[in-house]
TORTOR-792488 format. One record per residue: x, y, z of N, C-alpha, C in turn. Coordinates in steps of 0.1 Angstrom, whole numbers, padded with zeros to 4 digits, always signed. Layout:
% residues N
XYZXYZXYZ;...
% end
This chain:
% residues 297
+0622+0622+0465+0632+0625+0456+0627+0636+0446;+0635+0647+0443+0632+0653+0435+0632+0653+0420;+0622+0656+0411+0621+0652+0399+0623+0666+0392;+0631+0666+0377+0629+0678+0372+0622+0675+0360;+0616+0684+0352+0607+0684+0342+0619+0687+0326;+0618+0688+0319+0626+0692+0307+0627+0705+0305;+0631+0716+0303+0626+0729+0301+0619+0732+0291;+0615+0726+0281+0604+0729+0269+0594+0727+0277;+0592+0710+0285+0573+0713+0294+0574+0720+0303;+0590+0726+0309+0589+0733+0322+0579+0747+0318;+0584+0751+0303+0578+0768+0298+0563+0763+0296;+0558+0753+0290+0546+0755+0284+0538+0753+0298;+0544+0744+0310+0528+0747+0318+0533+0762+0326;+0542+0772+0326+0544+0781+0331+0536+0792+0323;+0537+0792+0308+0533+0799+0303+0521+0798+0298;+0516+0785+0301+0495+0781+0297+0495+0764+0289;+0484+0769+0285+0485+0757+0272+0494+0759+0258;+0493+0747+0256+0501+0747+0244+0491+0746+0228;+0499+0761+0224+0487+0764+0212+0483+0747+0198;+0477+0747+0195+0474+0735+0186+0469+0747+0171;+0480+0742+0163+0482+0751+0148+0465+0746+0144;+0462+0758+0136+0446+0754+0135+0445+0755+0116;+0438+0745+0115+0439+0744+0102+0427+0753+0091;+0439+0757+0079+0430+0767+0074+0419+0764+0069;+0405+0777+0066+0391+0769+0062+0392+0765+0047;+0386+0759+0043+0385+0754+0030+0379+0758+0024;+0380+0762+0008+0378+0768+0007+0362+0766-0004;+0354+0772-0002+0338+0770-0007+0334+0770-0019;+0331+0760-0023+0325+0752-0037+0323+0763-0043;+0326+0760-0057+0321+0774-0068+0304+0775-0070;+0297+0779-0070+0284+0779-0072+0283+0781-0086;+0281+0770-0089+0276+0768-0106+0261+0768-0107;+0253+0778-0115+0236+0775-0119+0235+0774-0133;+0231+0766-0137+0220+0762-0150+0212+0762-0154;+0202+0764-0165+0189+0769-0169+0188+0751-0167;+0194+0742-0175+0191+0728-0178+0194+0718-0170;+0187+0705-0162+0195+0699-0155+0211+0694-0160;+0207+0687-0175+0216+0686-0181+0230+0693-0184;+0233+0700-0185+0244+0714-0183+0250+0708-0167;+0238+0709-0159+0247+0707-0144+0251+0697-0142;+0249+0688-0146+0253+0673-0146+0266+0671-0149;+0265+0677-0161+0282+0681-0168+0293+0688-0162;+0285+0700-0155+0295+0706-0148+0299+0702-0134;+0291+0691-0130+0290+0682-0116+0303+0671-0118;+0297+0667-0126+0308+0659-0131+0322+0662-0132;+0326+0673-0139+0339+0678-0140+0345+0687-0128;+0330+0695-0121+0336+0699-0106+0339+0689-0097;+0333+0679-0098+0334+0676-0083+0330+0680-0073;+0338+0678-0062+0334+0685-0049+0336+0703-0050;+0345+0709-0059+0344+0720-0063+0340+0729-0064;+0327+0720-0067+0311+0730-0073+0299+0726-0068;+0295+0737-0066+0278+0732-0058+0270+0736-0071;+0261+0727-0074+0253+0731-0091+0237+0730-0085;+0234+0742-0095+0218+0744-0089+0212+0744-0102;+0201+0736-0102+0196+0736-0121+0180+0742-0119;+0178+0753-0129+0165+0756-0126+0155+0751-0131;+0156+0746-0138+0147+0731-0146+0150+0720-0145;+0144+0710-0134+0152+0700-0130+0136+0691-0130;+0125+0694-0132+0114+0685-0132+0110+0681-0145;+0110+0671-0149+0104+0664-0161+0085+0673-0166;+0090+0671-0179+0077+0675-0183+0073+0692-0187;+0089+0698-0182+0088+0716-0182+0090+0716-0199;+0085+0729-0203+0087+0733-0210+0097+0744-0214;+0108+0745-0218+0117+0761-0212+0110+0769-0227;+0103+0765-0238+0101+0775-0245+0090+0785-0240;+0080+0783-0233+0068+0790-0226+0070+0794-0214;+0081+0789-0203+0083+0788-0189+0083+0807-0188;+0074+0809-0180+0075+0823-0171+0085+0821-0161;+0097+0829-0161+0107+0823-0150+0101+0833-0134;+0105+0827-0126+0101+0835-0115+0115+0842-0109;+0107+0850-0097+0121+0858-0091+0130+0849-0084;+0125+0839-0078+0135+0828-0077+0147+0825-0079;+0144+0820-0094+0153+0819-0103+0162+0826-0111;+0156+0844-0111+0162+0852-0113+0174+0855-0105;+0170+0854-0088+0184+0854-0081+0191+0844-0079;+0187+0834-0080+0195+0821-0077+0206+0827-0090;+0202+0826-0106+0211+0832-0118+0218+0838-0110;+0215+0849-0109+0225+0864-0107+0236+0857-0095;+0232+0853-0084+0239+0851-0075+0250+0834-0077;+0252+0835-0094+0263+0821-0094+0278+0826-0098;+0286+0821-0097+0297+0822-0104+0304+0819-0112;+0295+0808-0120+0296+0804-0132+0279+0798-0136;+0277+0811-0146+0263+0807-0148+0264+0799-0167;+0255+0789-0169+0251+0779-0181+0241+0784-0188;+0240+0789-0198+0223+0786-0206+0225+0780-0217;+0212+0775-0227+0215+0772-0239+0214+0780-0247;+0205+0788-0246+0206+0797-0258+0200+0792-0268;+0197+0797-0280+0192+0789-0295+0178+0793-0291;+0177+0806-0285+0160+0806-0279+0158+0794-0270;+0160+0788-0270+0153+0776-0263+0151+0784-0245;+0159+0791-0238+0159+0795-0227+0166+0808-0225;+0160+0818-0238+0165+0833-0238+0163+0841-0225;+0151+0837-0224+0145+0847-0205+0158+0850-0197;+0167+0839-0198+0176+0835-0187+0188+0844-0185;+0189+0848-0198+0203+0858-0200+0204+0867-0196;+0191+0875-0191+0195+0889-0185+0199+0888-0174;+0191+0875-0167+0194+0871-0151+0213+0866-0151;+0221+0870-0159+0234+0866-0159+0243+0877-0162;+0238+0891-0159+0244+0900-0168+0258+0905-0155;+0254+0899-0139+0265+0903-0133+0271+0892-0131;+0270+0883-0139+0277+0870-0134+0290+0872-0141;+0300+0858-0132+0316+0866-0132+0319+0856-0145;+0308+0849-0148+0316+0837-0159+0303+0837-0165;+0298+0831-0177+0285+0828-0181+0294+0817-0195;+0284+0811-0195+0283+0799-0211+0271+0802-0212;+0270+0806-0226+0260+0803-0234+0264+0797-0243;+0258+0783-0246+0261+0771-0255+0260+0775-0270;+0247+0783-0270+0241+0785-0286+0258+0793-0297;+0262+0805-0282+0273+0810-0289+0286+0804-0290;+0287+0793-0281+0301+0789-0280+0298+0778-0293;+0286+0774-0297+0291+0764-0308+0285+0767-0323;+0286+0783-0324+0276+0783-0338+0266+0785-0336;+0255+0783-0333+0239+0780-0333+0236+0792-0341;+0230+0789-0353+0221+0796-0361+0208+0790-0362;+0198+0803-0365+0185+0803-0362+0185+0790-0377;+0174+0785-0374+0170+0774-0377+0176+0760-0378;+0185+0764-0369+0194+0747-0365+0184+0744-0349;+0188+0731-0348+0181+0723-0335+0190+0731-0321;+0176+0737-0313+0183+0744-0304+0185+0733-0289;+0180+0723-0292+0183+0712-0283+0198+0706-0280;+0206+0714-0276+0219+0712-0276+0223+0707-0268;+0219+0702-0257+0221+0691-0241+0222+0679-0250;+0218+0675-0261+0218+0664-0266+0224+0661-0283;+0232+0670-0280+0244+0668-0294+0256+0668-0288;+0263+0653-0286+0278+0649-0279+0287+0662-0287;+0286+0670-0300+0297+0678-0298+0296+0685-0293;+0284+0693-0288+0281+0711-0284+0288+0704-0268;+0283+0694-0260+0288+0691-0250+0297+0688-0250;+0305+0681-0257+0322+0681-0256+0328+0693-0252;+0322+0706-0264+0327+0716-0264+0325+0726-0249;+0313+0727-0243+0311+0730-0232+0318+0722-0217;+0315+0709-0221+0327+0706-0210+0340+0708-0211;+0348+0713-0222+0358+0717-0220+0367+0735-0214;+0351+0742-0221+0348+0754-0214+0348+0753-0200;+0341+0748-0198+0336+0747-0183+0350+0743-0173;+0355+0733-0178+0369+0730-0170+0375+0742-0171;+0380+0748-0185+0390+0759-0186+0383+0770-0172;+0373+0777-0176+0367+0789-0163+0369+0783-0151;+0366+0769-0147+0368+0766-0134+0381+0767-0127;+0391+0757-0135+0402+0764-0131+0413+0774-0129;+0403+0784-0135+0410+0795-0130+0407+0803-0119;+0397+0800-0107+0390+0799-0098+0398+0797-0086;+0400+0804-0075+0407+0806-0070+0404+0796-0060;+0415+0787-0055+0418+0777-0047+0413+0761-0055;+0410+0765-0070+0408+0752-0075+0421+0747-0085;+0420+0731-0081+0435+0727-0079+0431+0724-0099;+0439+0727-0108+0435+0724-0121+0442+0711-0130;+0448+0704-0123+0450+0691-0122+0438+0681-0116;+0436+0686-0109+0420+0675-0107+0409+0681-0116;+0411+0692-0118+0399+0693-0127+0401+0685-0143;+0415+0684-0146+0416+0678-0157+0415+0663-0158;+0419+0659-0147+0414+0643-0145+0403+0643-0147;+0391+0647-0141+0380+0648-0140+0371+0649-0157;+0380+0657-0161+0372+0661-0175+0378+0650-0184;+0391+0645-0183+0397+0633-0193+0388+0623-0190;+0383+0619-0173+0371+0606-0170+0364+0613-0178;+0353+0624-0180+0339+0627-0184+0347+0627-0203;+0356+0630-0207+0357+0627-0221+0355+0612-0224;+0360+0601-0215+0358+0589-0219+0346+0583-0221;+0337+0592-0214+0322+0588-0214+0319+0593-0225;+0322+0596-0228+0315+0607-0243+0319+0600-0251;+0334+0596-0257+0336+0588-0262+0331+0573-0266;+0325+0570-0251+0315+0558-0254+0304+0560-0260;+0295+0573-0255+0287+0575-0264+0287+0578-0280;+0299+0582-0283+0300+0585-0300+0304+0575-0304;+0308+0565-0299+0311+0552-0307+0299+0543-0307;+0291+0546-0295+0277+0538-0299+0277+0545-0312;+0265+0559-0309+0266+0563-0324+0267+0559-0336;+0284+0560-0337+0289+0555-0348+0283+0540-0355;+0285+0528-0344+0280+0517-0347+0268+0517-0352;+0258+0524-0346+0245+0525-0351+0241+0531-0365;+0251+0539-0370+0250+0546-0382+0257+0536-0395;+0269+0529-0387+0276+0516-0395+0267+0510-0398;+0260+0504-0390+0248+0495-0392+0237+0499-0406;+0232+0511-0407+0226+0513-0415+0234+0514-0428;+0246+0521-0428+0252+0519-0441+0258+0509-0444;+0257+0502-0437+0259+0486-0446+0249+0478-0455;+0238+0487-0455+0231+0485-0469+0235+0485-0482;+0230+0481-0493+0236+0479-0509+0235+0497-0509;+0222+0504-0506+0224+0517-0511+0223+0522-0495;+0231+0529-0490+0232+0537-0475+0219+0551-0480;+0213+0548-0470+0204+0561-0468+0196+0559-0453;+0198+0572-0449+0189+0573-0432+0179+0567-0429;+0177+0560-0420+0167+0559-0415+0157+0570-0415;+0145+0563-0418+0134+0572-0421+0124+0570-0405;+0122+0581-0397+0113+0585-0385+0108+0600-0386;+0094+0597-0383+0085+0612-0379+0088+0617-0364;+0085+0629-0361+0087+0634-0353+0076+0641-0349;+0073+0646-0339+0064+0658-0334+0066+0666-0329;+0084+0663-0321+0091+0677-0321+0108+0670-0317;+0111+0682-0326+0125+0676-0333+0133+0673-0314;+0134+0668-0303+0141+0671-0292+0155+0662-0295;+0153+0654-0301+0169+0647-0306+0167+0646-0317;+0169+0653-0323+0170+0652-0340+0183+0650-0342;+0194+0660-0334+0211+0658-0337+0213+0641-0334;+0210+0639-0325+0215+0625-0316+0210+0612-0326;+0200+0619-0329+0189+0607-0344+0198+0608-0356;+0203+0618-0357+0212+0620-0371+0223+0611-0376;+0233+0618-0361+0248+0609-0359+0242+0594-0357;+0233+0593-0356+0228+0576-0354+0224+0571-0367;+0220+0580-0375+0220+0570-0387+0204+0576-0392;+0197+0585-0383+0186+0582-0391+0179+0599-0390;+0170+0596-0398+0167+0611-0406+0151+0616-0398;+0145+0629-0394+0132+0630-0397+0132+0636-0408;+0118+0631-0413+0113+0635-0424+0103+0643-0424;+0097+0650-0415+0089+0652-0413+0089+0666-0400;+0103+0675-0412+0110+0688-0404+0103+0698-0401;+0090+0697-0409+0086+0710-0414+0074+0711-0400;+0068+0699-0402+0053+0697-0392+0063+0694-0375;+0074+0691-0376+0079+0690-0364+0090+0705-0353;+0089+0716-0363+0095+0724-0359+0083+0731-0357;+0072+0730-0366+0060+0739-0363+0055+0737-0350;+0057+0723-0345+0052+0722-0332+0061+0728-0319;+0072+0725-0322+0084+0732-0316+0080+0745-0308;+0073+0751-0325+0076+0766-0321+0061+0769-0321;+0052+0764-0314+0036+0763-0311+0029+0774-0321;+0034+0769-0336+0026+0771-0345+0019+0764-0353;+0007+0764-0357-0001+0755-0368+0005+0748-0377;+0008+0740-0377+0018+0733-0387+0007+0732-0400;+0007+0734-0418+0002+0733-0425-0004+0722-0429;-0020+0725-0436-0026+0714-0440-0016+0701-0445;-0007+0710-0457+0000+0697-0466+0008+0690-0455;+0016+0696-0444+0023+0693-0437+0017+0679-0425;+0007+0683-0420+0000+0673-0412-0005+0659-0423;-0007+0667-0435-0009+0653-0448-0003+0645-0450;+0012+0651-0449+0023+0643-0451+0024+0632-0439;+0025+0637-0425+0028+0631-0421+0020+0619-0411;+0010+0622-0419-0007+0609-0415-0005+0600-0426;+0001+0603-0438+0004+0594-0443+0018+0587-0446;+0029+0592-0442+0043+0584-0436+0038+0576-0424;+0025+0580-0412+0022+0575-0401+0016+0560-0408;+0006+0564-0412-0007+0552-0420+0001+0541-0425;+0011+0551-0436+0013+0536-0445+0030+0533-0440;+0029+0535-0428+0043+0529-0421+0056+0532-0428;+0053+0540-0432+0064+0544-0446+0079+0554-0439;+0076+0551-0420+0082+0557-0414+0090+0545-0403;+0096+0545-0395+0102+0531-0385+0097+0537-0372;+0094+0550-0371+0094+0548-0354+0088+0564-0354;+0078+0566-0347+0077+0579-0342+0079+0581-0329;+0088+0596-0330+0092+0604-0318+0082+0612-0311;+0080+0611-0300+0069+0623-0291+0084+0628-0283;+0075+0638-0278+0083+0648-0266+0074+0647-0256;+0074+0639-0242+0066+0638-0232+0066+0656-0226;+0068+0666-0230+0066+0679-0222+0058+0687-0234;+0054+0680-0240+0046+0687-0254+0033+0681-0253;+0018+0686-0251+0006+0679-0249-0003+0688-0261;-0010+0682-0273-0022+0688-0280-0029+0678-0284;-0043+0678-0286-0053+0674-0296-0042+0665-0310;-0040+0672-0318-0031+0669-0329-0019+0657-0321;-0010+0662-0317-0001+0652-0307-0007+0638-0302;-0019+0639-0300-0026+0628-0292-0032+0618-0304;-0038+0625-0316-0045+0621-0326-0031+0610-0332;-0023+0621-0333-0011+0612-0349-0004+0599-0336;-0004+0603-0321-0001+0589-0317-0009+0580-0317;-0021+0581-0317-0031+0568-0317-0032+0563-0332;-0029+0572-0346-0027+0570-0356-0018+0559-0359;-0005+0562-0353+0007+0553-0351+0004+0537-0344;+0002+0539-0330-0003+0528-0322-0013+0519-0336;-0023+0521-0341-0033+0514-0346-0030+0505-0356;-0015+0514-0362-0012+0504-0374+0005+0501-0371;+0004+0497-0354+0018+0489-0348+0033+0497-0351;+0029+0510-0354+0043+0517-0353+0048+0519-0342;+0065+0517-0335+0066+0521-0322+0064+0536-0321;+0062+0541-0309+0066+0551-0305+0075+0554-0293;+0084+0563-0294+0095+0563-0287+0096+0577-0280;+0095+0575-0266+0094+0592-0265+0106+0597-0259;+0109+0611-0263+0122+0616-0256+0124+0630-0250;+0127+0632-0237+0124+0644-0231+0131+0652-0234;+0130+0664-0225+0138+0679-0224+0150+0677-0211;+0143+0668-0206+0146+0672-0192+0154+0662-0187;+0167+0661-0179+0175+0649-0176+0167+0645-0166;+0166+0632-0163+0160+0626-0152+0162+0624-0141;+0156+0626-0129+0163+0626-0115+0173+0613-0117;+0186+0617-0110+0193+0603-0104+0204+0600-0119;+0199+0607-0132+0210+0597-0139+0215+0606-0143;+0231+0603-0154+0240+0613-0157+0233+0613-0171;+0244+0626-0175+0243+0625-0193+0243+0619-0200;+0256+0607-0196+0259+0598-0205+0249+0585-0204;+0245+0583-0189+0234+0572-0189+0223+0575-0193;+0217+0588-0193+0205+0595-0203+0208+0591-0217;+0216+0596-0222+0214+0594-0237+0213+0577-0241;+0229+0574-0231+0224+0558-0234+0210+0553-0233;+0204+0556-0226+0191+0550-0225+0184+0553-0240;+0180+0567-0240+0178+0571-0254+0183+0561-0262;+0194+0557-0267+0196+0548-0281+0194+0536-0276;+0195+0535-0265+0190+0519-0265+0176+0517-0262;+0166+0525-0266+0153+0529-0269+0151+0527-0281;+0156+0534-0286+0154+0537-0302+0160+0525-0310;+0170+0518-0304+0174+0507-0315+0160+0493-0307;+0154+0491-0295+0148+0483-0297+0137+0485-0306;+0131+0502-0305+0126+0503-0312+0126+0502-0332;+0135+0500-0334+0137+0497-0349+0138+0482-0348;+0144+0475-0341+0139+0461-0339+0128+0458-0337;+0120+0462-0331+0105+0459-0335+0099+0465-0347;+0103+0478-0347+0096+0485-0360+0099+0473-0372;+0111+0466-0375+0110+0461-0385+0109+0444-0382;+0100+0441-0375+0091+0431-0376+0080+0427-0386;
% end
């Protein structure tokens, strides 16, 4: 018996295969680079899948005020499309490696930074508010990026922030609920969260010998005076180190501390492999408040 075929399959095996619509390529992550791990994190977070982030300081223990950058890192910069630095000196080298880049943030300018303010700005919730909000706006304008997800994205990463400034807050509550409110008094040996110590409630006192180290100059006789004796006679709650900061002096005022049971609490430059911003800093105060729980034992 004869069978007939339909004329639609009669044409397609007359005329070959039948084409299969091919779907268009997708389209390739924005290449985000950062002098800071921290910067990338941020901008990881609010890209998404979006962005591919490449941080050129991502090992614990660097220093970006002395760092000789290599050629490396000079093209990785040049070749991003939205390049991060902080600026405030802390990572000047970096800027010329950005001069063809199609987008650049530099932190120090987007929030003020004047010379003699703390150029540790990965770790003041407003300069990062304000850069994650930057960072969303440039991205979506970015061709094939959808700017409705980037805003979800940045409304999640605002809520985190929000968590962290309400720790904060609490922490600073806490101290002014004293008869007379005044900061917490801590030494330093280099200011690396001084902002984050502030909005928390507590003060260095000890600005003068902690920026000197900062800026790898001799910090003054009277200066080192002062602060062997805030160390000695406990007249301080907690001293700060910077684990990417190593001297003679550094080594001396921590054994000074240890001997007469002061904590010491140390806090880096550098974000840690594996964790975000917001669980970095958390960590950070929840450092620092065990540490004033012991300090005031």
């Amino acid at each position: 018996m004869m069978r007939f075929f339909p004329a639609v399959l009669l044409a397609a095996l007359i005329s070959g295969p039948v084409a299969v619509a091919q779907a268009e390529p997708s389209q390739p992550p924005v290449r985000v680079v950062c002098v800071e791990a921290a910067w990338c994190d941020v901008a990881a977070q609010i890209g998404g899948a979006d962005v591919q982030t490449q941080a050129l300081l991502a090992t614990p223990g660097i220093d970006p005020h002395d760092l000789t950058p290599s050629p490396s890192m000079a093209r990785a910069m040049a070749g991003a499309t939205i390049a991060v630095v902080n600026g405030a000196t802390y990572d000047d080298w970096a800027l010329p490696f950005t001069a063809s880049v199609p987008e650049r943030i530099v932190v120090a300018s987007l929030v003020g930074w004047r010379p003699g303010d703390n150029p540790h700005l990965f770790l003041d919730p407003v300069a990062v508010g304000k850069v994650a909000q930057v960072f969303a706006d440039r991205l979506s304008h970015q061709p094939g990026i959808s700017a409705l997800d980037v805003a979800e994205r940045l409304a999640a990463f605002r809520k985190e922030l929000e968590g962290v400034t309400a720790r904060l807050a609490v922490m600073k509550a806490r101290h002014d609920a004293v008869p007379v409110p005044v900061p917490v008094p801590v030494a330093a040996v280099e200011p690396v969260g001084e902002t984050l110590l502030r909005d928390a409630g507590l003060a260095v006192v000890d600005e003068n010998f902690a920026l000197a180290i900062m800026n790898h100059a001799e910090p003054s006789p009277r200066d080192v005076a002062q602060v062997d004796m805030l160390v000695d006679g406990r007249k301080v709650r907690m001293l700060m180190t910077n684990p990417a900061i190593h001297s003679p002096q550094i080594d001396r005022l921590v054994d000074r501390a240890q001997a007469v049971g002061l904590p010491v609490v140390a806090i880096g430059e550098t974000l840690p492999p594996g964790q975000s911003w917001q669980g970095w800093v958390h960590g950070i105060l929840q450092t620092v408040e065990q540490a004033l729980d012991d300090g005031g034992k």
